[in-house]
N, C-alpha and C positions, 0 to 999 in steps of 0.2 A: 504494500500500500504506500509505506511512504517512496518507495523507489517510484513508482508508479507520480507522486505528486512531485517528486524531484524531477523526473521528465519535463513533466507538464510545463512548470512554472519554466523549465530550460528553455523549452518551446515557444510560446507563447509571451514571454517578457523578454524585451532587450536587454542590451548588453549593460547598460549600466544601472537598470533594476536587477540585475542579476547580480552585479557585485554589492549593490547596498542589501540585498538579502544577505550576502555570503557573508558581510559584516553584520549584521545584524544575528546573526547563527553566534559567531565569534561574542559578540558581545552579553551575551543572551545564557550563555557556556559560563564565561568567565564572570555572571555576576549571580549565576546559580551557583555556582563552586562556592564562590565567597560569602554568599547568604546562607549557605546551609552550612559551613564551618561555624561564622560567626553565631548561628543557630544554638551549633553543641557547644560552644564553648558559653553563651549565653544562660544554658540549661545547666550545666555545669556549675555554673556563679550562682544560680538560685539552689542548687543542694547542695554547697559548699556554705551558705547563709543558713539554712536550714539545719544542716549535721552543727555547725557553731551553735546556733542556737538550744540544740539538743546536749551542745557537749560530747559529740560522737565521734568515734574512733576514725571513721570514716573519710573527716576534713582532712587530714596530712592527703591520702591518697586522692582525692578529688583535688585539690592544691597542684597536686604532682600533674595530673592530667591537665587542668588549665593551665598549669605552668608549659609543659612538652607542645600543647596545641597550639600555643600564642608562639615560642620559642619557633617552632617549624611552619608557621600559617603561610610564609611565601612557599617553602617547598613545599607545602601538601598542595598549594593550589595550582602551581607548573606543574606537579606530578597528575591530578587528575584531569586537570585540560589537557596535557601532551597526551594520557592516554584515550581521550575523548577525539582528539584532531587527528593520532597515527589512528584510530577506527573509524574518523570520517573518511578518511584517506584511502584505505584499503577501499572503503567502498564507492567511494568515486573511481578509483584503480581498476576493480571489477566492473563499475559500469562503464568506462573507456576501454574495457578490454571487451566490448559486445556483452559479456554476461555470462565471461568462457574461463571458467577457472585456467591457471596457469599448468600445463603440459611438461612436466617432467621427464627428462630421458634417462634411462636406465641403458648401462654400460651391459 
């Protein structure tokens, strides 16, 4: 289905609707990565206030995890766009290759 509407829009829109889509993909990527990080690390801050409040064993290890999330937030978020763009990639790759997996030669 969506190959199907990736065609389409190929078709049917010119060449510079096509690139503000392909930006708008990118952009769209990179600000879902960063909202749902900021999410957990967000949710994290509220049972880290919560375990303090109770006095629970809990706060050091939740501490530790907001600490490691904020610490790595640029790498986690290259890490999961790069895996998001090499998998959009493959399949733009397959659909310029016709839709013909790549042929192997065996010695």
């Amino acid at each position: 289905m969506m190959t199907d509407m990736i065609h389409r829009i190929k078709s049917d829109l010119s060449r510079s609707e096509i690139i503000l889509l392909q930006f708008a993909v990118n952009r769209s990527m990179q600000e879902t990565t960063r909202n749902t990080l900021d999410n957990m690390i967000g949710t994290l801050c509220t049972k880290l206030s919560e375990s303090r409040g109770r006095s629970s064993g809990k706060a050091l290890s939740i501490q530790d995890q907001i600490f490691w999330l904020s610490k790595h937030y640029n790498v986690i978020v290259y890490s999961v766009n790069r895996q998001f763009f090499k998998m959009l990639g493959l399949v733009e790759k397959k659909k310029t290759a016709g839709g013909q997996a790549p042929v192997s030669r065996r010695s």
